[in-house]
Each structure stands twice: as structure tokens, then as C-alpha cells.
N, C-alpha and C positions, 0 to 999 in steps of 0.2 A: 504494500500500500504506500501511496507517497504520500508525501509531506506536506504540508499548505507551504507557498510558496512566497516568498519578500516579493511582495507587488506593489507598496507605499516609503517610501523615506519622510522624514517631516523634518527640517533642517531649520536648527536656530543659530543662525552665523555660520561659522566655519563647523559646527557639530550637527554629526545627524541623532538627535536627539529620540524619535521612536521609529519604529518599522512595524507596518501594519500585512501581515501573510494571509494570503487565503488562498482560497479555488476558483476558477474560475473553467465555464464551456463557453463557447461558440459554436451551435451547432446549423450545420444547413441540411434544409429540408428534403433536398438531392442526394445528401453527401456526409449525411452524417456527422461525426466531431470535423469542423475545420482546424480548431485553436484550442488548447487546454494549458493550464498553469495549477499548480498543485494538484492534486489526487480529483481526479474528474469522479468521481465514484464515492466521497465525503457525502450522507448521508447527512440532512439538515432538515428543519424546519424551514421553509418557506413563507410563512410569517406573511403578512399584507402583500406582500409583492408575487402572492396568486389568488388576488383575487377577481382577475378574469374570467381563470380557469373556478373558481367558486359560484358565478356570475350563468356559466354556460345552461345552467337544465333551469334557471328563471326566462331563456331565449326558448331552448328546447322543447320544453313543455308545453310553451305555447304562454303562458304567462304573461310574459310580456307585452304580445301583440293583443290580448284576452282585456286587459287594463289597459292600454294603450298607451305604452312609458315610449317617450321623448330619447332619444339620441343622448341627449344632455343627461336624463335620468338613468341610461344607460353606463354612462361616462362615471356617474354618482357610484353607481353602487361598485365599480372598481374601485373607487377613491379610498384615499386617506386622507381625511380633510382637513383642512383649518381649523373649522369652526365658527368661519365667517358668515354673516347675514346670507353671501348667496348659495351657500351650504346648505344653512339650519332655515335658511325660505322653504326649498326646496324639496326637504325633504318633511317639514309640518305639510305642504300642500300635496307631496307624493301620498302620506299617511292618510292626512286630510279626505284624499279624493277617496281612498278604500274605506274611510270610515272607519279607521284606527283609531285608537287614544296613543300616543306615541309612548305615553309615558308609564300606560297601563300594557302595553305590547312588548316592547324592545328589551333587549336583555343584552344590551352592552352594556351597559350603567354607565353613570355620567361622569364627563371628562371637562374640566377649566380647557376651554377653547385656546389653540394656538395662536389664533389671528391675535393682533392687537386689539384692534378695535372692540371687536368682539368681546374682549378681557378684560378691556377697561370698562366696557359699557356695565359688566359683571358688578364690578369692585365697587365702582363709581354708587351703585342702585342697592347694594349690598346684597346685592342675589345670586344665590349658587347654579353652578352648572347643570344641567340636565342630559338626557341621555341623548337629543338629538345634539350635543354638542361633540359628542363621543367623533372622534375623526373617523369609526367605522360603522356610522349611521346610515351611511349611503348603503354599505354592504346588508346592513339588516334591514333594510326597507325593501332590496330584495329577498333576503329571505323571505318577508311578512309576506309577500305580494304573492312567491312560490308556495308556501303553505295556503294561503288563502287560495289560490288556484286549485290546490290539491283537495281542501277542504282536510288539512291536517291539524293535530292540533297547538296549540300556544308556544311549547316548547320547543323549540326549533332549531336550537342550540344543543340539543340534546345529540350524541351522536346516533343511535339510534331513530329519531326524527325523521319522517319522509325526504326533510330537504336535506339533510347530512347525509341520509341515507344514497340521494340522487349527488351532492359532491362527491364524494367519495369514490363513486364509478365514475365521474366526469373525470376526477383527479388523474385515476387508475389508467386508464384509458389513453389521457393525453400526455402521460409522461412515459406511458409503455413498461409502468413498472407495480406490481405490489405494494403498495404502501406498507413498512415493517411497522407501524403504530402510526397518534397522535399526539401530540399536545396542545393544553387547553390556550388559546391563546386570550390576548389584553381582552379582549371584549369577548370571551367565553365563551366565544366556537370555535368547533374541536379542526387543529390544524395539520393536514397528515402531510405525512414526512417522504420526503425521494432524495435521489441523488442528484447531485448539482448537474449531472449528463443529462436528468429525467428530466430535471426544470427547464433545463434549456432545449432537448427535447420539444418537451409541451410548448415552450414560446417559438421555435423552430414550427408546430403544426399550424398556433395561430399564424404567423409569415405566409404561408403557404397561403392562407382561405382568401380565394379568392369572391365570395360570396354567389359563386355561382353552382355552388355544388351542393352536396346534401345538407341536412340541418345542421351537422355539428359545423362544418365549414361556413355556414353561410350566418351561425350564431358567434363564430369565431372574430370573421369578417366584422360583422357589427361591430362588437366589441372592440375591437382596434382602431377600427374609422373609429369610433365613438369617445375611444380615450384622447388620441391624436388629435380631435377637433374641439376638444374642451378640455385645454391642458390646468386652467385653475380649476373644475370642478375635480382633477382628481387628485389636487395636493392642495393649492392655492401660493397667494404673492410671496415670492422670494421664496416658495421651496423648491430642491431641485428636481424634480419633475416636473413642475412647471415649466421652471425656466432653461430645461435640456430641449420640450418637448416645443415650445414657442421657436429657441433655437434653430431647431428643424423641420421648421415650418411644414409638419405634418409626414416628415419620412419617415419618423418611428415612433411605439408607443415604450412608453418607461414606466417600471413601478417600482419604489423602493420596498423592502420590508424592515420591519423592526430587527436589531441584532445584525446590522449589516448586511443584511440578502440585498442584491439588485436584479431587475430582467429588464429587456428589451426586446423589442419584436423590430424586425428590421423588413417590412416586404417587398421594397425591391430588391432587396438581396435574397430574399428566401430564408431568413438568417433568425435567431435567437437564441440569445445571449443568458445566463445565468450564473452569480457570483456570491462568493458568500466571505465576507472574512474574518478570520478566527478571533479576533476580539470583540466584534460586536463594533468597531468605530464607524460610524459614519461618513467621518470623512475618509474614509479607505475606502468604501462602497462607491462612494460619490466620485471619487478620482479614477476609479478602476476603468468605472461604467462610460465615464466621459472616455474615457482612453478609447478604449473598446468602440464607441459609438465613430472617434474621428477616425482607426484603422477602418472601418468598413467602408468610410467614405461618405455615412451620412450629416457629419458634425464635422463644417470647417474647425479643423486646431486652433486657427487664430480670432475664431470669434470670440468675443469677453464672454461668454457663460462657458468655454469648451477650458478657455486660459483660469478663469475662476477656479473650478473644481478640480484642475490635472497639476497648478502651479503656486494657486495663493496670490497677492503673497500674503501672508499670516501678517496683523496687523495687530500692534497692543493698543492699551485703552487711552492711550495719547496718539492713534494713528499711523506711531512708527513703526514703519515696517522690520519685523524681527525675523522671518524667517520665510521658507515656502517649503510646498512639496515635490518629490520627484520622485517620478514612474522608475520601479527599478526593474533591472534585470529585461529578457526578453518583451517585454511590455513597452517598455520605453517607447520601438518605434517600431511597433508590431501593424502589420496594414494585412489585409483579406483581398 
């Protein structure tokens, strides 16, 4: 088995002060592994950054088009949200329109929103967060939407549950693997596990959909136009997904997850990317994925959000600039 691999330096002056290792795939949908870095075969959670592939049997089922959820509302339930007004609009009026109580439904429990505004509006009023603040509100208003299609019952979260029941084989299916377990993740749906080949894999099959082919392909398809074309609804301002996905004006979708996971769906290239690195930083996810995204060709290198995330430079709290990062080893200047 290998070893996760030095894929981040963080440099303060003349000293490289930490090194961020992980795994990472590229895989194409023709062709299998392109590009590997650490042990492709690192069994992981995947954590937020599949929840497209959690997203598929609320398309499948028929669900979606049954309520008649929006491109935008599509876009939502991949999300990892802010918190922001046109977050928590969105999904009181998703709820709203089925005749939810959101707060009597949802079993994310409540999260102090990321956005600013939204934060302060909190503190300022003296009122606590609620559960459509939760950044994986979007994902559970597709559940709600899937079980009420199903006519299943409340617990939905449950792994046993009709809709966990139907992730589960969507999971299985699009990564090509047995899931070896779960874990419960932040908002308490159950999160099953593949190898960092599987993930990318799976983001390798969405590449491919071209929307003209059977359900799974053409539920695939959505979902990727629908992330790509509403890059605030599935992170929001100044997070990097947003602003990878603004970036590239619609050539790729990006998800991060909690703990470091990244994915990308690249389809002009037929391509999808999945990474994971072993300490959980973010900013090693975020430098990796940018790297990865300018080798394939869809993120010029010298645009400011590709030099952001792959270079810094690391700024203290008087503005000076103390140090930056750098792509080590084969990565550096890895192209596809």
C-alpha cells in the first residue's frame, strides 16, 4: 500500500514550515486512472463533496420533476452553504411549497450561518441559528422532497430509511465499489465510504452524462449543469467553490468536503478528479484541486483565484506578507 504523498509546502520566509500529504485520482471516463499521487486505493469518507452523487435517486425517482424543483434548487441540494439570505430564502420556500414545517422536519440541527451578514443579523437580534441555517439544508430538503415522493416516513437520516436506502445503491453503483461501512456525518446522514479511485471514478461517470442517455446519465447531466451554473448557491461569496467555479466560467463542477476531501467533474475532458489529504487542512484540498483543475486545462494558472489557492501569498494581520504555498513534488507542473 502507498503512502499519502507531500503534495502542499506552506513556506514562512526562507523555512518550509508544514507539508500537507494526501491522495489524490484523476480519473477518465475512457481510460481509467490518468494521474495518481499517494495510495489511489486510501479508503475515506467523502464527507459533502458527494453530494451529487447523494442528490441522484431525488432526479431518478422522478421526485424532482413530480414537485417541480428549479435548476437553482437542484444546484441547492448539492450545496454546502453559507447561510446567506439566498440560501435560507430558498430553501423556507422549497419547504414552504411541500408544506413542511422546516423546523418540525429537518434533522440537520442548527448551524450559526457562515455568511457574514447573515451572522451578524443573528447576534445583532439576539436570535439563535436554526436548522435551515445548517450549510446542508439544501441536501435535506432533498431528502424531504425524496421521502415525501416515496411516501416514506420522517426519519430519513436513518440508514435504513427509503432515501439512504436508495443513496446507498446510487453511491455503490457510481463509484463501482462496495461500500466497506458509514459514518454519521455533521448533519447526521449516514456517509459511506470508497476509495479515493471510487470517488473519482463516480465524478469520472458524472463527466461523461451527456444528458442524452438513460436516467442515471441524464440525472447526472443535471446535476452538473446545475452546480456549474449556480456557483454561490452551492458554497457562497469568497468560498472556494464558488470562486474556482465562477473562475471557469462553467467548465467544471467542484465540491469540497469536510476533512479535506475535494472533487471535480471536468466534461470536456471526460475527467474526474478526487482528493483527500491526510490532515484534514483545507488549504491543502484547496491548493491541490486548483493545481489539478489548471493541469487539465480548465483553470488558466494565472488567473487570481487559480494564483490564490496554489501560491498565497499568506498575509498577517498587519497585511505583510509572511509567506506562501508550493505544489510539491510531481504536482508542481503536472498537465493531462
Amino acid at each position: 500500500m502507498a503512502e499519502a504523498e507531500a503534495l502542499v509546502e506552506v513556506w514562512r520566509g526562507p523555512f518550509c514550515e508544514s507539508v500537507h500529504r494526501g491522495h489524490a485520482v484523476v480519473w477518465d471516463a475512457d481510460g481509467g486512472i490518468v494521474a495518481a499521487w499517494g495510495d489511489p486505493e486510501q479508503v475515506i469518507l467523502p464527507r459533502s463533496s458527494c453530494k451529487m452523487i447523494q442528490a441522484l435517486p431525488l432526479i431518478e425517482s422522478g421526485a424532482a420533476d413530480a414537485f417541480g424543483l428549479s435548476e437553482a434548487q437542484l444546484a441547492l441540494a448539492c450545496a454546502s452553504h453559507n447561510g446567506a439570505a439566498i440560501h435560507t430564502d430558498m430553501v423556507r420556500a422549497w419547504l414552504g411549497g411541500l408544506g413542511i414545517d422546516p423546523e418540525e422536519a429537518l434533522r440537520c440541527g442548527p448551524q450559526m450561518p457562515g455568511d457574514p451578514d447573515a451572522r451578524s443579523a443573528l447576534i445583532k437580534t439576539d436570535s439563535s441559528p436554526c436548522q435551515i441555517h445548517n450549510n446542508c439544508s439544501g441536501k435535506h430538503s432533498g431528502f424531504l422532497t425524496l421521502a415525501k415522493h416515496l411516501g416514506a416516513g420522517p426519519d430519513y437520516v436513518d440508514p435504513d430509511h427509503p432515501v439512504q436506502v436508495a443513496v446507498k445503491s446510487a453511491f455503490e453503483e457510481v463509484t463501482g465499489e462496495t461500500s466497506p461501512g458509514h459514518g454519521i456525518d455533521g448533519c447526521s446522514a449516514p456517509n459511506f465510504a470508497c476509495t479515493v479511485t471510487g470517488l473519482a471514478r463516480a465524478m469520472g461517470h458524472f463527466a461523461a452524462a451527456t444528458g442524452a442517455g438513460n436516467a442515471r446519465d441524464r440525472a447526472m447531466h443535471r446535476l452538473t449543469r446545475a452546480m456549474a451554473a449556480h456557483p454561490v448557491l452551492v458554497a457562497g461569496e469568497g468560498r472556494s467553490c464558488t470562486v474556482l467555479m465562477r473562475a471557469m466560467s462553467g467548465r467544471a463542477s467542484v465540491k469540497t468536503g469536510a476533512e479535506a476531501v475535494f472533487i471535480a467533474i471536468v466534461p470536456e475532458r471526460r475527467m474526474g478528479v478526487a482528493l483527500k489529504i491526510e490532515d484534514g487542512a483545507t488549504r491543502g484540498s484547496e491548493a491541490v484541486i486548483t493545481r489539478i483543475l489548471c493541469g487539465l486545462g480548465v483553470l488558466d494558472a494565472r488567473h487570481p483565484a487559480a494564483l490564490t489557492f496554489t501560491n498565497g501569498p499568506i498575509r498577517n494581520r498587519r497585511d505583510i506578507v509572511t509567506g506562501e504555498y508550493r505544489l510539491s513534488g510531481s504536482l508542481s507542473d503536472w498537465t493531462a
